[in-house]
N, C-alpha and C positions, 0 to 999 in steps of 0.2 A: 665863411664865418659861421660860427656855429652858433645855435639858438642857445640862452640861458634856459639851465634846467630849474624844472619848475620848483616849488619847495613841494615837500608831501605834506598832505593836508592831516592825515590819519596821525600823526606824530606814533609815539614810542608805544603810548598807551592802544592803540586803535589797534594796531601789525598784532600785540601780546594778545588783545581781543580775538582778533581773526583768529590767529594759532591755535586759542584753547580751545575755540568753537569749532575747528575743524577737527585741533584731538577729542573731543568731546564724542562728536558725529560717530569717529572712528570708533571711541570703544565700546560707546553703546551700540555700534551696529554690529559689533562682535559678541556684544551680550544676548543678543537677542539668540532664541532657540531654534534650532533648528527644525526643519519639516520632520516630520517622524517618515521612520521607510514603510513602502506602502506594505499592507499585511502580508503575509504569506499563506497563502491558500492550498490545504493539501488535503486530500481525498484515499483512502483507504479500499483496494480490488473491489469491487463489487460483482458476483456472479451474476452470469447471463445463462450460460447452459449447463447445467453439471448435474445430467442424469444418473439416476442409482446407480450403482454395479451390479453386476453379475453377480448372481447368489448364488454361488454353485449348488445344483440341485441334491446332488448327495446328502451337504450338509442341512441344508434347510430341513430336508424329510428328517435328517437323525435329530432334531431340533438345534443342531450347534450355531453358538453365534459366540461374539465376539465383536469388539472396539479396536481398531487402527488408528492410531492416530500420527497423520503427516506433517510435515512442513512444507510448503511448497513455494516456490518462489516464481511469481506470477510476472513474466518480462511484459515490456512495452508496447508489445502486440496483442497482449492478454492470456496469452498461454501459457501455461507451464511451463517452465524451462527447465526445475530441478525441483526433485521430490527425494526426500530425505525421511525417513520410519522412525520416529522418535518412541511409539509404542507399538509394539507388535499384538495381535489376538492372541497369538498363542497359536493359533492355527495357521497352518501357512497356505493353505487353499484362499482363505479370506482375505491375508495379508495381499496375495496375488492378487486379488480380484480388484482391489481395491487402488493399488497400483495401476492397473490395468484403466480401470476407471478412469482416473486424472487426466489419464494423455491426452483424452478430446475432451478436456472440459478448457468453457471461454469465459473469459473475466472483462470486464472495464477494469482496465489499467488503471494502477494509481496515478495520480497525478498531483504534484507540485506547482501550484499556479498555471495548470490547466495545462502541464508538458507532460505526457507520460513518464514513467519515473517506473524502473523495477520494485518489487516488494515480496517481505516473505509473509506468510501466513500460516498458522497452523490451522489442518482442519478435520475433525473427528469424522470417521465413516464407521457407523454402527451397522451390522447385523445383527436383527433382530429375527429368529426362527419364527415363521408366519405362525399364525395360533389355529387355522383351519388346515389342516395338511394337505398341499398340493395334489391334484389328481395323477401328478406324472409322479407322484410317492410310491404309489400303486403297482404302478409300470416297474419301477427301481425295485421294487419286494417282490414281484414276480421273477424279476431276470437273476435276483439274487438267489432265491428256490431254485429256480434251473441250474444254476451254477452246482448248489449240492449235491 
């Protein structure tokens, strides 16, 4: 035999109660804002070692100088990977030198949330003709009279 079911106490009104208060819960909890994503943090090469270049001695003594200027693309190791001449001096002794230059120069890698990440940069190399003229000028003006 089976038990008599109970009646429900909550009637018609209590059940319609419950429902709104659970749809309620529901779409204020979808109103609410979301976390913001956490920043992004990125860092731009910073030089370590990138000593002058070679001033070919020729030019310095005749006072020539001249601006190069590169794009470089500093990979995730921190070296240079590609070097691209966007300005030339004019000269191409200095152009070389300067090239020449870049291949051992070391960078802090960029980085994207503290992951190394490739980058390009542009970066001027000026020659400037010293203003005291080298003693090995000297030497170059001699060997050049012998030559005559």
């Amino acid at each position: 035999m089976k038990a008599p079911a109970l009646p429900d106490r909550r009637g018609a009104h209590g059940t319609a109660v419950t429902v709104a208060l659970i749809a309620s819960a529901l779409l204020l909890g979808g109103c609410q804002k979301a976390a913001p994503p956490p920043p992004v943090t990125t860092t731009r090469p910073m030089a370590i070692d990138t000593p002058p270049p070679v001033y070919p001695a020729e030019l310095a003594c005749e006072g020539t100088g001249g601006q190069v200027l590169l794009m470089l693309t500093i990979g995730v190791e921190g070296k240079p990977t590609e070097a691209r001449m966007l300005r030339s001096s004019g000269v191409a002794a200095l152009d070389a030198a300067a090239q020449d230059a870049i291949r051992n120069w070391r960078f802090e890698p960029a980085k994207v949330n503290d992951r190394p990440q490739p980058a390009k940069i542009n970066v001027p190399i000026t020659f400037t003709p010293p203003a005291i003229r080298p003693a090995e000028c000297f030497v170059l003006d001699e060997k050049r009279k012998d030559k005559l």
